[in-house]
PAGUZA-238140 format. One record per residue (C-alpha): residue number from 0; residue in three letters; x, y, z. Coordinates in Angstrom, 3 decimals, padded with zeros to 6 digits. Example, Ala and Ser with C-alpha at 12.3 -4.5 7.8 and 13.67 -1.06 7.14 Angstrom:
pos 0	code ala	c1 012.300	c2 -004.500	c3 007.800
pos 1	code ser	c1 013.670	c2 -001.060	c3 007.140
% end
This chain:
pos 0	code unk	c1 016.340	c2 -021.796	c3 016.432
pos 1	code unk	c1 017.975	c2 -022.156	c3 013.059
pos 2	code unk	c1 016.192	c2 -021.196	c3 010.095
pos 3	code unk	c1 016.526	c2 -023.369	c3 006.805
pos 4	code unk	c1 017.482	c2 -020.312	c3 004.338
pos 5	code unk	c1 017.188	c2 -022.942	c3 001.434
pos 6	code unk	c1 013.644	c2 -023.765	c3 002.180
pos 7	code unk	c1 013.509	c2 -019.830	c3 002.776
pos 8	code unk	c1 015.117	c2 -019.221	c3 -000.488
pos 9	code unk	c1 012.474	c2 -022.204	c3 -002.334
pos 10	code unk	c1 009.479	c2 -020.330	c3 -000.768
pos 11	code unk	c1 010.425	c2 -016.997	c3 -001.902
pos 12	code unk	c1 011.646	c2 -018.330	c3 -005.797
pos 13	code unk	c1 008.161	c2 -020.187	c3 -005.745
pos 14	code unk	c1 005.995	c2 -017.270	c3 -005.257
pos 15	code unk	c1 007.547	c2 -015.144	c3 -007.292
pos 16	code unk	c1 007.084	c2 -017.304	c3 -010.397
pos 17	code unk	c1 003.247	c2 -017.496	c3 -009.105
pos 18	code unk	c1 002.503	c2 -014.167	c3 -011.575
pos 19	code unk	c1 000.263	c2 -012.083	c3 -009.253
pos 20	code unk	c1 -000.073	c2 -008.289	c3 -010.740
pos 21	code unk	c1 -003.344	c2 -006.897	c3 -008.891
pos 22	code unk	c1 -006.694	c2 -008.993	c3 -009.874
pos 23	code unk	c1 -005.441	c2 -012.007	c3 -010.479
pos 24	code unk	c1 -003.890	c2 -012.857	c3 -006.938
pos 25	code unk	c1 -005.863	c2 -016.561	c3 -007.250
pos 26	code unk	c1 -002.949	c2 -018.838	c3 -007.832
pos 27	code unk	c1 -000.590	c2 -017.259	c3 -004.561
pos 28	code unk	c1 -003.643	c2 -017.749	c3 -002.776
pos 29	code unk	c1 -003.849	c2 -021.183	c3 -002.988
pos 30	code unk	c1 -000.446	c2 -021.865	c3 -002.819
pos 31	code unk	c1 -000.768	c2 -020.111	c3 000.601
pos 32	code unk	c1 -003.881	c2 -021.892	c3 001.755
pos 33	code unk	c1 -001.873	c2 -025.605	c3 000.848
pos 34	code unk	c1 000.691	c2 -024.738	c3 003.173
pos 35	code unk	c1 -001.094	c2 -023.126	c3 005.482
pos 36	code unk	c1 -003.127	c2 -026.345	c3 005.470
pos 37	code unk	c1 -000.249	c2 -028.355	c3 006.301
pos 38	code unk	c1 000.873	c2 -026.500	c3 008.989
pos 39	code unk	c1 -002.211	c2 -027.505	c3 011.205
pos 40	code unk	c1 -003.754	c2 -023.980	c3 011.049
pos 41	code unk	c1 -007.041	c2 -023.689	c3 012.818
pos 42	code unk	c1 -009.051	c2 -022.065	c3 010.717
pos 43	code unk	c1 -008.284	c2 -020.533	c3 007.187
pos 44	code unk	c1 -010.806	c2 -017.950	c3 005.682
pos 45	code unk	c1 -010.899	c2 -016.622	c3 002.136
pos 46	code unk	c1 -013.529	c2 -013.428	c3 002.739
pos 47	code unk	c1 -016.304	c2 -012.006	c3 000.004
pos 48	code unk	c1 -014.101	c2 -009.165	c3 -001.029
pos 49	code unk	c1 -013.524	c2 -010.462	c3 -004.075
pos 50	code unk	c1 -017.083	c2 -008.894	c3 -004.762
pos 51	code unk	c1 -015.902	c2 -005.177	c3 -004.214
pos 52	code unk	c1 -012.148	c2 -005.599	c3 -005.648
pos 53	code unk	c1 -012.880	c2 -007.424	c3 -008.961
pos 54	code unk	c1 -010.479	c2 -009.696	c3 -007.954
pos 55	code unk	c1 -009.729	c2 -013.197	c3 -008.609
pos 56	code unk	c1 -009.795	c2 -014.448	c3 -004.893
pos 57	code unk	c1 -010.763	c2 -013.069	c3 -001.607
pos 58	code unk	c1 -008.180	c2 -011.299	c3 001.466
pos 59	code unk	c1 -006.905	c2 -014.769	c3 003.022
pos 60	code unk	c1 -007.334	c2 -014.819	c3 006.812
pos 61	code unk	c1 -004.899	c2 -017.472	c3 008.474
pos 62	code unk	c1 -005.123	c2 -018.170	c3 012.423
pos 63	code unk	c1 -003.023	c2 -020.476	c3 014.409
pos 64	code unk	c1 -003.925	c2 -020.813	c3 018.199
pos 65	code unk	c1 -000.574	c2 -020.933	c3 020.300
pos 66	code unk	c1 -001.034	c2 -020.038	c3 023.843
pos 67	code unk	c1 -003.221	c2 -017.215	c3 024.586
pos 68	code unk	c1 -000.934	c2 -016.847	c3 028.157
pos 69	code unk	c1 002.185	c2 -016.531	c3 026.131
pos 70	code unk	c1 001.675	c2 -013.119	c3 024.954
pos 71	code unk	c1 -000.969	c2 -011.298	c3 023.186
pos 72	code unk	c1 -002.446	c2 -012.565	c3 020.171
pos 73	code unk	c1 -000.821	c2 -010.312	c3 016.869
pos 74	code unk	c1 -001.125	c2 -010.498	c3 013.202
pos 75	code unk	c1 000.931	c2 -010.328	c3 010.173
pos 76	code unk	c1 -000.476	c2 -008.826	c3 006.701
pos 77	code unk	c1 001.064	c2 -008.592	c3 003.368
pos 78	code unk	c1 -000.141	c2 -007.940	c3 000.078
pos 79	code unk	c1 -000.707	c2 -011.190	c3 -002.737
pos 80	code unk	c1 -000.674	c2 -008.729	c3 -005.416
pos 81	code unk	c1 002.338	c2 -006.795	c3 -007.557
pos 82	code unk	c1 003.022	c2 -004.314	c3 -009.921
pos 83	code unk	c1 003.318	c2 -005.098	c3 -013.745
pos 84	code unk	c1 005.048	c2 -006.113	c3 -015.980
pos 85	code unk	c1 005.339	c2 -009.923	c3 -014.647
pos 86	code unk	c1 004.247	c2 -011.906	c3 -018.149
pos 87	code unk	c1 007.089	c2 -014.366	c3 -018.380
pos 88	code unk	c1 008.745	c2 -013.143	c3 -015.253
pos 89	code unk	c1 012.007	c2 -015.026	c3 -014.387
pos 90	code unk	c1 013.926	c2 -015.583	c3 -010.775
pos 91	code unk	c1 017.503	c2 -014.867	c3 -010.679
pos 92	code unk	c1 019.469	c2 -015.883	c3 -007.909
pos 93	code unk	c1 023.380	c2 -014.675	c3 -007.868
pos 94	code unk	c1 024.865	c2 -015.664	c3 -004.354
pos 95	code unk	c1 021.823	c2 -014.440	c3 -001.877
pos 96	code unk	c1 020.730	c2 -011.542	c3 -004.490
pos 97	code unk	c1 017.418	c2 -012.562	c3 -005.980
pos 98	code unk	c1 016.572	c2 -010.273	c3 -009.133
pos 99	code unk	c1 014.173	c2 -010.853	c3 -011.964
pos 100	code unk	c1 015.491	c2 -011.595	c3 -015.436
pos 101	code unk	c1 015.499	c2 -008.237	c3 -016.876
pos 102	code unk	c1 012.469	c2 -007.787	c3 -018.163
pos 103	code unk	c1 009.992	c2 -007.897	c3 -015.472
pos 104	code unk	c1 009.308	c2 -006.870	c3 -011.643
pos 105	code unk	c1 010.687	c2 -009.236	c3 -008.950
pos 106	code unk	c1 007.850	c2 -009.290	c3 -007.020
pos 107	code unk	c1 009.469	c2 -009.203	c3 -003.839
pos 108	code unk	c1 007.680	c2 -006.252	c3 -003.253
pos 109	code unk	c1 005.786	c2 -007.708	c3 -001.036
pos 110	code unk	c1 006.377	c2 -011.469	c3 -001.274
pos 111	code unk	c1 009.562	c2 -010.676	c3 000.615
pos 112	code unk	c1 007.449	c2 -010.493	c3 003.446
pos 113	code unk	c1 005.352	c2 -013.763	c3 002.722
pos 114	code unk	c1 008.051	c2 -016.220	c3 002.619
pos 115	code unk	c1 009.392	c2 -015.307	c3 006.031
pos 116	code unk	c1 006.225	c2 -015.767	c3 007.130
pos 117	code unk	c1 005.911	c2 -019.304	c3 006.317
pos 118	code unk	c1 009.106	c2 -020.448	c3 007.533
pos 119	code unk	c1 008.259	c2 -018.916	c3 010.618
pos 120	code unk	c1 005.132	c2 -021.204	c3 010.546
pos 121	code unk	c1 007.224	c2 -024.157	c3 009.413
pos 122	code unk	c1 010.074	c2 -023.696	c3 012.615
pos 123	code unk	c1 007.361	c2 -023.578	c3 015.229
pos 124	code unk	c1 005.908	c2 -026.338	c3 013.929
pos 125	code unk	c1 008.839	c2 -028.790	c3 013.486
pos 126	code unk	c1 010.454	c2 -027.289	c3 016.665
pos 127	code unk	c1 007.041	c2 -027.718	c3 018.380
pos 128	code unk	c1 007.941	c2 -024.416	c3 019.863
pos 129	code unk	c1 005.126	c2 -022.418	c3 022.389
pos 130	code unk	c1 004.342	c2 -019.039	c3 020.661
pos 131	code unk	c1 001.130	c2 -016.481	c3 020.870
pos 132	code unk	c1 -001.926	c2 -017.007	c3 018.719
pos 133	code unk	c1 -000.817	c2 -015.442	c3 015.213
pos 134	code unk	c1 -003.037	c2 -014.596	c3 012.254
pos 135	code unk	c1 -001.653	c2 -013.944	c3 008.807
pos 136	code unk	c1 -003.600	c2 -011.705	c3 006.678
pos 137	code unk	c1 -003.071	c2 -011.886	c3 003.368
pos 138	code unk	c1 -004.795	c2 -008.983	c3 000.843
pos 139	code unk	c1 -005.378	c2 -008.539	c3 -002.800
pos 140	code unk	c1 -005.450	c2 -005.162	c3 -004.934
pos 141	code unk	c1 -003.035	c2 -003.056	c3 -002.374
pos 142	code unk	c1 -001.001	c2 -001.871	c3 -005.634
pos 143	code unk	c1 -004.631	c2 -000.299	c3 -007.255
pos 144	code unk	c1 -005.567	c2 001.771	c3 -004.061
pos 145	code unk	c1 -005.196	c2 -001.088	c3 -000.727
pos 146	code unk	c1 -008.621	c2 -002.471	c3 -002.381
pos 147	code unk	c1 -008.506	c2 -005.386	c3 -000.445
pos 148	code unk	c1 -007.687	c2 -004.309	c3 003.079
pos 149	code unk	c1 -010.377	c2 -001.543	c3 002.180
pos 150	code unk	c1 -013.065	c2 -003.977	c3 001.945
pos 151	code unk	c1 -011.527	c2 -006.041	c3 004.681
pos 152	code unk	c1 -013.705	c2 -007.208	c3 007.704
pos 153	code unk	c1 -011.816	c2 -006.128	c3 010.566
pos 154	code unk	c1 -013.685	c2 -008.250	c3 012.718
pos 155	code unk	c1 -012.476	c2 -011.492	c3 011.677
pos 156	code unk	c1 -009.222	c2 -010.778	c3 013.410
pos 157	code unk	c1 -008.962	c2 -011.454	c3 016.813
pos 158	code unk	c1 -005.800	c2 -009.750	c3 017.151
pos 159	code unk	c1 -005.593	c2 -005.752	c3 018.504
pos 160	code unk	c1 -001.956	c2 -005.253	c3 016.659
pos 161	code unk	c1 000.131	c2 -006.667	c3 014.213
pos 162	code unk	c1 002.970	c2 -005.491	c3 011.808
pos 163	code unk	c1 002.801	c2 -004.681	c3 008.040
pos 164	code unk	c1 005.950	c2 -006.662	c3 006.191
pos 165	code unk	c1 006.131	c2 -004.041	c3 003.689
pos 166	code unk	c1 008.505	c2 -001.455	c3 003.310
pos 167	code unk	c1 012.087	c2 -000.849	c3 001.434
pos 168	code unk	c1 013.175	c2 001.692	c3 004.836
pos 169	code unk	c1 015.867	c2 -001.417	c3 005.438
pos 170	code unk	c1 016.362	c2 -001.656	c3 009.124
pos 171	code unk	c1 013.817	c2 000.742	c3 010.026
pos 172	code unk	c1 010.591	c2 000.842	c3 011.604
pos 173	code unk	c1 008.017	c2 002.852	c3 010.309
pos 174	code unk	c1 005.457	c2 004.315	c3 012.964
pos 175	code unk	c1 003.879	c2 007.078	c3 010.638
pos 176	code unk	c1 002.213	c2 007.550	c3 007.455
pos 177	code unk	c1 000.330	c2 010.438	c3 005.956
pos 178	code unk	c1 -003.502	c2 010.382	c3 005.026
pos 179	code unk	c1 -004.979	c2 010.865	c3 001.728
pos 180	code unk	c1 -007.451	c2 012.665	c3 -000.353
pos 181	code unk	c1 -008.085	c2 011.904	c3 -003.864
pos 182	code unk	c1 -009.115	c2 014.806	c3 -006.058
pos 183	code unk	c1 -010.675	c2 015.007	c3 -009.244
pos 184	code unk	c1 -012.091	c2 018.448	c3 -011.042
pos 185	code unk	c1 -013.968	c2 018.491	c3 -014.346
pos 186	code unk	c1 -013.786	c2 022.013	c3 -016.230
pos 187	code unk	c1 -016.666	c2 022.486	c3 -018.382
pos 188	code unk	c1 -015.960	c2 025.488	c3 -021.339
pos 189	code unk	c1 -017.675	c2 025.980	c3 -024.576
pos 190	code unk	c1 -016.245	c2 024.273	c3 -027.845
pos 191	code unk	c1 -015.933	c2 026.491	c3 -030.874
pos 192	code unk	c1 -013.875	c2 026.467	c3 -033.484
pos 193	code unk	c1 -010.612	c2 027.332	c3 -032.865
pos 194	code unk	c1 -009.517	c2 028.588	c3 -036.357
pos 195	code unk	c1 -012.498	c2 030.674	c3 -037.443
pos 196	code unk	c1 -014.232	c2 031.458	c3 -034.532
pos 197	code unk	c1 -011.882	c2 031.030	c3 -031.272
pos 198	code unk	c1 -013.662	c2 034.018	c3 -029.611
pos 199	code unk	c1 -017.403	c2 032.129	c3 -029.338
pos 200	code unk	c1 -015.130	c2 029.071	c3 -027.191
pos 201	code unk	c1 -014.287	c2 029.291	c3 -023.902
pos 202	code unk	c1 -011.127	c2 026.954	c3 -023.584
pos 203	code unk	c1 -011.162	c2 024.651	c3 -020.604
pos 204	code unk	c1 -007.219	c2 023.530	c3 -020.664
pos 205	code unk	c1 -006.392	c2 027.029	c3 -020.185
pos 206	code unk	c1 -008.696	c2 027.383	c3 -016.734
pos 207	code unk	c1 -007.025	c2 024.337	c3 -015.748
pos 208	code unk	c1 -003.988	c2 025.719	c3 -016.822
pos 209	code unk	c1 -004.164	c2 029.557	c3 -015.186
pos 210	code unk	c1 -005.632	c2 027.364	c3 -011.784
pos 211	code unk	c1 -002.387	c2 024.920	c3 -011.884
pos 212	code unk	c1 000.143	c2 027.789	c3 -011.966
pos 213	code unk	c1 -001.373	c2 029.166	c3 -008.490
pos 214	code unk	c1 -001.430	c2 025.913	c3 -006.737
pos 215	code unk	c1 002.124	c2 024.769	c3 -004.550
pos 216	code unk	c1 002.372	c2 021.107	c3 -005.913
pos 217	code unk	c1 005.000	c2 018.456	c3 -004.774
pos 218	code unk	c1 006.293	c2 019.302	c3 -000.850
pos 219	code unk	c1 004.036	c2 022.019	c3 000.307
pos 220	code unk	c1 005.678	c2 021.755	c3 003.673
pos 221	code unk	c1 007.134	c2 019.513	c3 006.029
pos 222	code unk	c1 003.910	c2 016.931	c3 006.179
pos 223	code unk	c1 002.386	c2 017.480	c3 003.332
pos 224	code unk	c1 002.341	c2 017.579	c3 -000.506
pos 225	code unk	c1 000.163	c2 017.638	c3 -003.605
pos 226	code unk	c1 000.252	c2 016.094	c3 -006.999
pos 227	code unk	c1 -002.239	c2 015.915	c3 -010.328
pos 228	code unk	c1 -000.818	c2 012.871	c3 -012.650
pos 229	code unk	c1 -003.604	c2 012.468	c3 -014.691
pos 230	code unk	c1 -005.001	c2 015.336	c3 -016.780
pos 231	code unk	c1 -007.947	c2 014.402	c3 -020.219
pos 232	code unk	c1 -009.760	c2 016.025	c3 -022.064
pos 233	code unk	c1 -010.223	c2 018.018	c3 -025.276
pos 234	code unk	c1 -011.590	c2 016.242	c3 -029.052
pos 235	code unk	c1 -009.141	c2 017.810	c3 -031.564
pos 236	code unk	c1 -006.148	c2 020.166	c3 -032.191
pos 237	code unk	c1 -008.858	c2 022.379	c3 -034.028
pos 238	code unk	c1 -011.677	c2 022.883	c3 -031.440
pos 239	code unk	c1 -011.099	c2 024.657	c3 -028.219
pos 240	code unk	c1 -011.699	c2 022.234	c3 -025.766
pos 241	code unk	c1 -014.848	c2 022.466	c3 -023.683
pos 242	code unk	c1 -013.952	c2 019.227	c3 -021.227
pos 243	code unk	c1 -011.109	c2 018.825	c3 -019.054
pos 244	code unk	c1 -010.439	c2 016.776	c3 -016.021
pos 245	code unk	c1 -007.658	c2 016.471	c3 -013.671
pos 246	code unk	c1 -006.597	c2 013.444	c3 -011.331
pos 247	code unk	c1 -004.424	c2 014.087	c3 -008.697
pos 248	code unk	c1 -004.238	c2 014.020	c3 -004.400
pos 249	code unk	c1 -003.294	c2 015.234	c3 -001.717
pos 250	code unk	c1 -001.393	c2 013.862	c3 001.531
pos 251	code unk	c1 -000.058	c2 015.507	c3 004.939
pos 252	code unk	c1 000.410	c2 013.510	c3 007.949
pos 253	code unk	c1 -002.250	c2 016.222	c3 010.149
pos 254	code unk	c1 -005.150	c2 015.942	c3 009.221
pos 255	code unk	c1 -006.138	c2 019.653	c3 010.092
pos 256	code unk	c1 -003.282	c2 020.578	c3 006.929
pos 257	code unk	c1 -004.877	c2 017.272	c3 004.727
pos 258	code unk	c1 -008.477	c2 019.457	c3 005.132
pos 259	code unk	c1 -006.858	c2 023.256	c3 004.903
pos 260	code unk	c1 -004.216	c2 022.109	c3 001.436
pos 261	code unk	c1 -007.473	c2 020.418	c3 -000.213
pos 262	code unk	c1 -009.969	c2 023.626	c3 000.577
pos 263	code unk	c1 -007.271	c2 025.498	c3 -001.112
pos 264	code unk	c1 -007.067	c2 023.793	c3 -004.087
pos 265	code unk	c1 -010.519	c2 023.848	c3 -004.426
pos 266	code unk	c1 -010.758	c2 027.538	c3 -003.928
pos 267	code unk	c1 -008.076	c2 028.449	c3 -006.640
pos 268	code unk	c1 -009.879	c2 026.383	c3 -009.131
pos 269	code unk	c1 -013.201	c2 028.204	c3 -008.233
pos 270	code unk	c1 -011.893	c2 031.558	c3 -008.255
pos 271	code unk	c1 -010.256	c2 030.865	c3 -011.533
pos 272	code unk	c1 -013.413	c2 029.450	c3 -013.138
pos 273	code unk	c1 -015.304	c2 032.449	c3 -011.590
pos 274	code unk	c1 -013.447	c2 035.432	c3 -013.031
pos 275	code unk	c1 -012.755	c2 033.856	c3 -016.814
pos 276	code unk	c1 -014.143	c2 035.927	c3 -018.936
pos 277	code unk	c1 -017.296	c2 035.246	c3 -020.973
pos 278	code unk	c1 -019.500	c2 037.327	c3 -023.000
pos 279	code unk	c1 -022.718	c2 038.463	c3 -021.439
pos 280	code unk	c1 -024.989	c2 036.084	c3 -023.277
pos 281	code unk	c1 -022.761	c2 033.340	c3 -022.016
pos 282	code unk	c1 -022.847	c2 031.118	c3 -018.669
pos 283	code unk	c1 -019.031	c2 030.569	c3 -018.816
pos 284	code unk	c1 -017.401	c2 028.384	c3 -017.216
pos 285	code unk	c1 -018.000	c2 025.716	c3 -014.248
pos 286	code unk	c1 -016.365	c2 023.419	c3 -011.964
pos 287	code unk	c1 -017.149	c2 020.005	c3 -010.617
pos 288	code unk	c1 -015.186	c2 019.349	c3 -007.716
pos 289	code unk	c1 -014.826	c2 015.576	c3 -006.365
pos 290	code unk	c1 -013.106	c2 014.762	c3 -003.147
pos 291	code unk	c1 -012.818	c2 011.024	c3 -001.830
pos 292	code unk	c1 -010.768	c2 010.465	c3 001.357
pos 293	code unk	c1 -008.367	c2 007.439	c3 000.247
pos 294	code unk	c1 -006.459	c2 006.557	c3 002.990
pos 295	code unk	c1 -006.552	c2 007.494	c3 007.106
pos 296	code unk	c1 -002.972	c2 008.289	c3 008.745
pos 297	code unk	c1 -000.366	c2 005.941	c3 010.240
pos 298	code unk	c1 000.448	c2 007.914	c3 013.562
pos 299	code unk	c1 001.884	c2 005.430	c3 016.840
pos 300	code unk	c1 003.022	c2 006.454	c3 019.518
pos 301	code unk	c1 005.761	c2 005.242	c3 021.801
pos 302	code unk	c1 004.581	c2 002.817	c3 024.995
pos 303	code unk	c1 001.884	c2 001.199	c3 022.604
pos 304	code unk	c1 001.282	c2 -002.744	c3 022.763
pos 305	code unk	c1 002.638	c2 -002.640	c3 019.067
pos 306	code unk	c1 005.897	c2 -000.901	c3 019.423
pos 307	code unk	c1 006.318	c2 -002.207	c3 023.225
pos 308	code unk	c1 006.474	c2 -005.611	c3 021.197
pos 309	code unk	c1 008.665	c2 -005.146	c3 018.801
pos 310	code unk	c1 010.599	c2 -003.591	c3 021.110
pos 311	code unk	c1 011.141	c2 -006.509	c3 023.185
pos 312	code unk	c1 011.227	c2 -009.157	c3 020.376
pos 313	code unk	c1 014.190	c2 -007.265	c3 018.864
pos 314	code unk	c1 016.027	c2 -007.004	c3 022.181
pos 315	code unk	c1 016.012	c2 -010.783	c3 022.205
pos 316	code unk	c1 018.124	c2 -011.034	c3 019.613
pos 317	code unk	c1 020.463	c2 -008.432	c3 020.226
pos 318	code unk	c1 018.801	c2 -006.293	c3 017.293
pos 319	code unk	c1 019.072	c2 -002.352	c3 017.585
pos 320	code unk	c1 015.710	c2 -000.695	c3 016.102
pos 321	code unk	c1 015.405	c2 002.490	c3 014.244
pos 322	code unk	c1 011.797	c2 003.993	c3 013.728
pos 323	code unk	c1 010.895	c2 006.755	c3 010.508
pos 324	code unk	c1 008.223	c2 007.791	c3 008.520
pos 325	code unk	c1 006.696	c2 007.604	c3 005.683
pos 326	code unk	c1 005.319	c2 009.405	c3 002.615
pos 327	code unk	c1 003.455	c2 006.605	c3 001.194
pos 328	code unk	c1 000.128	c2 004.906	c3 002.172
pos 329	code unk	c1 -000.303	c2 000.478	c3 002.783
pos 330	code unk	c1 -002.580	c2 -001.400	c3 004.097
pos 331	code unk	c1 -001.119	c2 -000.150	c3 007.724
pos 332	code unk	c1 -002.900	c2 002.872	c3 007.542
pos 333	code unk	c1 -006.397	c2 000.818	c3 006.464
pos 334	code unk	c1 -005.952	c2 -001.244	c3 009.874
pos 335	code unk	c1 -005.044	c2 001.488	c3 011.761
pos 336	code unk	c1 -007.983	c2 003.676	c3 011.013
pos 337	code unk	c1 -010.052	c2 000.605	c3 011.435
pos 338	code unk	c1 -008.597	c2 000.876	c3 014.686
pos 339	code unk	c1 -006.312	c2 -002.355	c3 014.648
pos 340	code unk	c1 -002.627	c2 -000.472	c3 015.379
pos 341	code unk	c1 000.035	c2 -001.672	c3 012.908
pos 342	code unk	c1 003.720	c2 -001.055	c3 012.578
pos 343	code unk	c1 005.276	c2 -001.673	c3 008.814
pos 344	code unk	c1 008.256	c2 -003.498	c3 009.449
pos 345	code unk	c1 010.984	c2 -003.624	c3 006.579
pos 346	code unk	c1 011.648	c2 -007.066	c3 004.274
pos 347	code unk	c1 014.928	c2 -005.791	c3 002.437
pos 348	code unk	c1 013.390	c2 -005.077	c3 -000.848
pos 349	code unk	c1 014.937	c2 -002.535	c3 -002.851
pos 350	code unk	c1 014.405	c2 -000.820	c3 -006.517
pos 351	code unk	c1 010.247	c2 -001.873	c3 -006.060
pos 352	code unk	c1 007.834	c2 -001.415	c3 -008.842
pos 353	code unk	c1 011.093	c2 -001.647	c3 -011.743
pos 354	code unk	c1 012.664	c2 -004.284	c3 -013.516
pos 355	code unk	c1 015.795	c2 -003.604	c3 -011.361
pos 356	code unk	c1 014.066	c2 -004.989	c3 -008.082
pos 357	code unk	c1 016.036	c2 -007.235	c3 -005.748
pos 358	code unk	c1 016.237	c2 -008.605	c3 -002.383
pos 359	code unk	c1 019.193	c2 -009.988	c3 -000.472
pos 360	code unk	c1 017.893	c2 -013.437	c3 001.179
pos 361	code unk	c1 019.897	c2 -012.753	c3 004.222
pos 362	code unk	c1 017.608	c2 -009.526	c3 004.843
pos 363	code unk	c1 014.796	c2 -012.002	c3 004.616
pos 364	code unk	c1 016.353	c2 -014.281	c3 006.800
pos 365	code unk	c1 017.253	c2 -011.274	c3 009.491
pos 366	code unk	c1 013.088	c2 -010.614	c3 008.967
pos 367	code unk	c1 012.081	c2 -014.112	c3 009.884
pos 368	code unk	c1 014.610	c2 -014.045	c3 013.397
pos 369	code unk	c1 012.852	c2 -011.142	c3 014.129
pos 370	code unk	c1 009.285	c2 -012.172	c3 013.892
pos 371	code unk	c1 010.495	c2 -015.649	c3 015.811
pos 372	code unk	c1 011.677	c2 -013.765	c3 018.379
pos 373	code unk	c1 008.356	c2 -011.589	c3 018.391
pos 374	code unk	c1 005.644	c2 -014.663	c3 018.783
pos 375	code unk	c1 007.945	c2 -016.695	c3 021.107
pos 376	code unk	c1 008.297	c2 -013.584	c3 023.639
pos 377	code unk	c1 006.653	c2 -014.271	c3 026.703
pos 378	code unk	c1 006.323	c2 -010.769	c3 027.477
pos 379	code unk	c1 008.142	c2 -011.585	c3 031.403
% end
């Protein structure tokens, strides 16, 4: 097997200049569905969640048969969609170190992971090599909140595992991931003025302040930590402000600690609200708590198909493997708590979601020798 790294390198260059920030994934779709169409595969869906996600095109679902008594059947995903800014985005290529021009993302975050997908499809096809059945899942809006793997029907897959081509960890494998919980609490006070009459106001950036101070943000321990990023509220420098909400989440990789950290923010900020004081004619303050469960853990464990495969694909090719976690959320954890079991599998990327992102091509090319080696396995 010998992979063309300039074909590599033209895939990769070619869908990066295809500007895809999160919405407007339309045009790398269809460059994805052309190939894919010339590479014989059987079927090639574009689903309805376009209808949920706002955006531009559907999740792209690609299958090609192989031979079901190769191996099991697996899938690849990566996201269509990047970060901003990519108006006018440039690709720089100095030896095998592709960057952006300077004043833009890359995007190889995650098309890094798409290009060595298609000249995996391209090499079986020319070498008319047996492999399993492979599907290539494709999603849009993973940088705004994995909206498309969200609205994802799992049951167009036929595949039970797959890997994630997604992650910066180079040469690791990452079998965990913490679950999320969104928070968002609106503190309602009483506007007065705050010159001549501060006293008959009942200031709801201070609650919000007195509840922050008692709350552990960042690591609260070894699996889990909290955050608020987004804080509004208030009308003018001159009138204490009777609105105020805060944004922020909270993520642990056990779910018993996800449910006990979130019950005790919640608690400060009603004990807080509770005891400000207010004048007897007054209702005071109160609290509007909103919870939303964002994202269900990563968690594998050794001896599953997913890992057992990997396993033996990098064995193969002589590869060591090295597994970690993670303090982020993908579209991994969607399909796993959908129940399809997914390993995220590094692409080389480096310095994601800046205008300093780069990717060396030979860590895409050491990607694509791995994933040949994983579909040709027989599994004897």
């Amino acid at each position: 097997m010998q992979i063309n790294t300039d074909r590599l390198a033209q895939f990769f260059t070619e869908l990066c200049q295809l500007e895809s920030p999160s919405k407007k994934e339309g045009a790398v779709a269809r460059y994805l569905q052309q190939h894919c169409e010339k590479l014989g595969a059987a079927s090639i869906i574009v689903d309805d969640s376009s209808s949920q996600t706002g955006s531009e095109t559907g999740n792209l679902i690609v299958r090609f048969t192989g031979d079901e008594n190769l191996n099991d059947a697996l899938f690849f995903a990566c996201h269509m969609d990047t970060v901003g800014p990519t108006e006018g985005l440039e690709v720089i290529r100095n030896g095998d170190i592709f960057t952006s021009g300077g004043n833009t993302v890359l995007g190889a975050d995650d098309k890094s992971g798409i290009a060595p997908l298609l000249e995996l499809m391209y090499l079986l096809k020319e070498n008319d090599t047996p492999h399993c059945p492979i599907e290539l899942v494709f999603t849009t809006c993973e940088e705004i909140g994995l909206l498309g793997a969200k609205a994802l029907d799992t049951s167009l897959l036929k595949a039970q595992y797959g890997y994630a081509l997604d992650s910066t960890r180079k040469g690791k494998i990452v079998t965990g991931a913490p679950a999320a919980n969104k928070v968002k609490i609106t503190i309602k006070g009483k506007a007065a003025h705050s010159g001549s009459a501060p006293e008959r106001g009942v200031n709801a950036l201070a609650i919000a302040a007195q509840a922050i101070t008692q709350i552990t943000l960042g690591r609260i321990d070894t699996l889990s930590t909290a955050n608020f990023g987004l804080i509004s509220g208030g009308t003018a420098t001159n009138i204490v402000p009777e609105t105020v909400v805060l944004e922020g989440e909270v993520r642990s990789h056990s779910p018993v600690m996800l449910a006990d950290h979130t019950r005790i923010i919640k608690n400060i900020f009603q004990q807080v609200v509770k005891d400000w004081p207010h004048s007897e004619d007054d209702i005071g303050a109160s609290l509007s708590f909103e919870m939303e469960e964002d994202f269900p853990a990563l968690q594998l464990e050794d001896g599953e198909p997913v890992l057992r495969r990997i396993h033996s694909g990098a064995a193969i090719i002589d590869r060591p493997l090295y597994f970690d976690i993670a303090g982020g959320g993908s579209d991994a954890n969607i399909f796993c708590g959908s129940g399809l079991r997914t390993a995220i599998v590094p692409t080389g990327m480096a310095n994601v979601h800046t205008t300093d992102e780069q990717v060396d091509l030979n860590d895409m090319v050491a990607l694509t020798e791995l994933i040949y080696a994983m579909v040709t396995d027989s599994g004897s």
